[in-house]
C-alpha positions, 0 to 999 in steps of 0.5 A: 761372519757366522752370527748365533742368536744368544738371547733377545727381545722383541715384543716381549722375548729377549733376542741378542747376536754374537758373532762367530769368531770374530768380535762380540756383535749384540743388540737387544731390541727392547720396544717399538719405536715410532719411525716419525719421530724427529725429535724425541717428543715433537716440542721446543726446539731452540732458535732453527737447532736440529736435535742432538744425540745425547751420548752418556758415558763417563770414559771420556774416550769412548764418549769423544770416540762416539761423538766423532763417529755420530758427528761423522755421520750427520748427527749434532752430538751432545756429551755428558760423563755423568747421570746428573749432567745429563739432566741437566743438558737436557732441560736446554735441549731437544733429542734425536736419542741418547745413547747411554753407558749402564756404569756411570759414575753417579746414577745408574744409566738405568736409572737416567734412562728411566728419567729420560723417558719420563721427560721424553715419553715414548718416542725417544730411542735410548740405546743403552751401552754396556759390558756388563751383560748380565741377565739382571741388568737386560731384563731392567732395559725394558722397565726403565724404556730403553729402546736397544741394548748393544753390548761393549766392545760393539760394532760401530756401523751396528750403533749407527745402522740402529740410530738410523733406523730409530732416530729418523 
Protein backbone atom coordinates (compact mmCIF):
# COMPACT_ATOMS: atom_id res chain seq x y z
CA UNK A 1 0.00 0.00 0.00
CA UNK A 2 1.58 3.45 -1.44
CA UNK A 3 0.75 5.66 1.72
CA UNK A 4 0.96 10.16 1.22
CA UNK A 5 1.80 12.23 3.85
CA UNK A 6 -1.63 14.91 3.73
CA UNK A 7 -1.04 16.63 6.69
CA UNK A 8 0.21 15.96 10.76
CA UNK A 9 1.51 16.68 14.10
CA UNK A 10 3.82 15.84 15.94
CA UNK A 11 5.23 18.38 18.42
CA UNK A 12 3.61 21.15 16.83
CA UNK A 13 3.34 20.45 12.93
CA UNK A 14 0.30 18.87 11.71
CA UNK A 15 0.99 15.20 10.23
CA UNK A 16 -1.80 12.69 8.60
CA UNK A 17 -1.54 9.45 5.88
CA UNK A 18 -4.18 8.39 3.42
CA UNK A 19 -3.58 5.56 1.36
CA UNK A 20 -3.10 5.19 -2.11
CA UNK A 21 -5.84 3.48 -3.84
CA UNK A 22 -7.17 1.60 -1.16
CA UNK A 23 -9.24 2.75 1.81
CA UNK A 24 -8.81 6.04 3.64
CA UNK A 25 -5.92 5.09 6.44
CA UNK A 26 -5.28 8.78 8.64
CA UNK A 27 -4.05 9.52 12.15
CA UNK A 28 -2.89 12.75 13.76
CA UNK A 29 -0.63 12.27 16.37
CA UNK A 30 -1.82 15.40 18.55
CA UNK A 31 0.97 15.21 21.79
CA UNK A 32 3.06 13.14 23.81
CA UNK A 33 2.22 10.82 25.74
CA UNK A 34 3.73 8.86 28.79
CA UNK A 35 4.22 5.25 27.89
CA UNK A 36 4.09 4.37 31.96
CA UNK A 37 0.95 5.32 32.23
CA UNK A 38 -1.37 2.35 33.18
CA UNK A 39 -4.37 3.99 33.88
CA UNK A 40 -4.99 7.33 32.72
CA UNK A 41 -3.81 9.01 36.21
CA UNK A 42 -2.29 6.15 38.57
CA UNK A 43 -5.33 6.80 41.53
CA UNK A 44 -8.58 4.72 42.53
CA UNK A 45 -9.04 1.73 40.92
CA UNK A 46 -12.00 -0.25 42.22
CA UNK A 47 -11.77 -3.49 44.09
CA UNK A 48 -8.55 -5.48 41.83
CA UNK A 49 -10.76 -3.99 38.24
CA UNK A 50 -8.29 -3.14 35.61
CA UNK A 51 -8.95 0.22 33.61
CA UNK A 52 -11.28 0.28 30.98
CA UNK A 53 -11.37 2.01 27.18
CA UNK A 54 -13.85 4.72 27.31
CA UNK A 55 -15.51 4.36 23.53
CA UNK A 56 -18.13 7.45 22.90
CA UNK A 57 -19.82 7.39 20.02
CA UNK A 58 -23.52 7.74 19.47
CA UNK A 59 -23.93 5.10 16.52
CA UNK A 60 -24.48 2.48 18.41
CA UNK A 61 -23.14 0.01 15.78
CA UNK A 62 -19.94 1.42 15.60
CA UNK A 63 -19.58 1.60 19.43
CA UNK A 64 -20.55 -2.50 19.54
CA UNK A 65 -18.15 -2.61 16.48
CA UNK A 66 -15.44 -0.97 18.71
CA UNK A 67 -16.02 -2.70 22.02
CA UNK A 68 -15.71 -6.10 20.33
CA UNK A 69 -12.78 -5.52 18.24
CA UNK A 70 -11.03 -3.75 21.99
CA UNK A 71 -12.62 -6.73 23.88
CA UNK A 72 -10.80 -8.96 21.54
CA UNK A 73 -7.96 -7.63 21.78
CA UNK A 74 -7.48 -7.73 25.79
CA UNK A 75 -9.11 -4.36 26.67
CA UNK A 76 -12.21 -4.28 29.21
CA UNK A 77 -14.44 -1.59 27.42
CA UNK A 78 -16.89 0.86 28.39
CA UNK A 79 -19.55 2.32 26.04
CA UNK A 80 -21.41 5.39 26.29
CA UNK A 81 -23.70 7.22 23.20
CA UNK A 82 -23.35 10.55 24.47
CA UNK A 83 -21.00 13.37 26.15
CA UNK A 84 -23.26 13.41 29.35
CA UNK A 85 -23.02 9.64 29.66
CA UNK A 86 -19.75 9.61 29.50
CA UNK A 87 -19.08 11.87 32.56
CA UNK A 88 -20.98 10.19 34.28
CA UNK A 89 -19.42 6.69 33.54
CA UNK A 90 -16.30 8.21 34.31
CA UNK A 91 -16.97 9.32 38.05
CA UNK A 92 -17.19 5.44 38.82
CA UNK A 93 -14.17 4.54 36.68
CA UNK A 94 -10.48 4.45 36.25
CA UNK A 95 -9.26 4.73 32.26
CA UNK A 96 -6.62 3.31 29.88
CA UNK A 97 -7.97 5.81 27.24
CA UNK A 98 -11.03 6.85 25.37
CA UNK A 99 -11.70 6.72 22.12
CA UNK A 100 -14.33 9.41 21.26
CA UNK A 101 -16.40 10.23 18.11
CA UNK A 102 -16.28 14.37 17.12
CA UNK A 103 -20.46 14.38 16.49
CA UNK A 104 -22.26 13.40 19.38
CA UNK A 105 -25.63 13.94 20.08
CA UNK A 106 -25.18 16.40 23.14
CA UNK A 107 -21.78 17.73 23.46
CA UNK A 108 -18.90 18.10 21.29
CA UNK A 109 -16.53 15.27 21.44
CA UNK A 110 -14.24 17.98 21.55
CA UNK A 111 -15.65 19.60 24.28
CA UNK A 112 -15.97 15.99 26.24
CA UNK A 113 -12.19 15.65 25.42
CA UNK A 114 -11.62 18.54 26.93
CA UNK A 115 -13.33 17.61 30.22
CA UNK A 116 -11.42 14.46 30.02
CA UNK A 117 -8.52 15.82 30.19
CA UNK A 118 -9.07 18.20 32.90
CA UNK A 119 -10.40 15.06 35.37
CA UNK A 120 -7.63 12.79 33.77
CA UNK A 121 -4.51 15.22 33.35
CA UNK A 122 -2.09 14.68 30.93
CA UNK A 123 -1.55 10.88 30.70
CA UNK A 124 -4.80 9.95 29.54
CA UNK A 125 -4.41 8.99 25.55
CA UNK A 126 -7.76 10.09 24.11
CA UNK A 127 -8.04 9.23 20.37
CA UNK A 128 -10.59 11.21 18.69
CA UNK A 129 -12.74 9.40 15.63
CA UNK A 130 -14.40 11.26 13.02
CA UNK A 131 -15.40 11.68 9.36
CA UNK A 132 -15.37 15.14 9.71
CA UNK A 133 -11.71 16.06 8.90
CA UNK A 134 -11.96 19.51 8.34
CA UNK A 135 -9.07 21.92 9.17
CA UNK A 136 -11.24 23.54 11.95
CA UNK A 137 -11.87 20.74 13.61
CA UNK A 138 -7.77 19.33 13.55
CA UNK A 139 -6.42 22.40 14.85
CA UNK A 140 -9.15 22.03 17.85
CA UNK A 141 -7.57 18.50 18.78
CA UNK A 142 -4.86 19.62 20.39
CA UNK A 143 -6.20 22.62 22.49
CA UNK A 144 -8.83 20.25 23.79
CA UNK A 145 -5.92 17.35 24.64
CA UNK A 146 -6.42 14.75 22.37
CA UNK A 147 -3.87 12.50 22.03
CA UNK A 148 -4.58 11.18 18.33
CA UNK A 149 -7.05 11.68 15.50
CA UNK A 150 -7.89 8.72 13.21
CA UNK A 151 -10.22 9.87 10.53
CA UNK A 152 -13.61 7.31 9.70
CA UNK A 153 -13.95 5.09 7.94
CA UNK A 154 -10.36 3.88 9.66
CA UNK A 155 -8.29 1.08 9.53
CA UNK A 156 -9.08 -1.38 12.59
CA UNK A 157 -5.34 -2.57 13.32
CA UNK A 158 -4.39 1.28 13.07
CA UNK A 159 -6.63 2.01 16.27
CA UNK A 160 -5.48 -0.78 17.82
CA UNK A 161 -1.51 -0.36 16.74
CA UNK A 162 -2.46 3.21 18.52
CA UNK A 163 -4.23 2.16 21.78
CA UNK A 164 -1.07 -0.45 22.26
CA UNK A 165 1.28 2.14 21.78
CA UNK A 166 -0.29 4.69 24.07
CA UNK A 167 -2.40 2.98 26.38
CA UNK A 168 0.58 0.62 27.80
Amino acid sequence: MDLRLVAGFRKGEIIGLRAIGGEVYSGVHLMMSNSDNMDGSGDGLRGGERPCVLVVDDNESVAHALARLLSHEGWRVCICYNGADALKRVESEMLAAAVVDIHLPDISGLVLSSKLRERFGPKLPIIVLSGDTSMENIRSLEHVGATYFISKPFNSEHLVERLRELAV
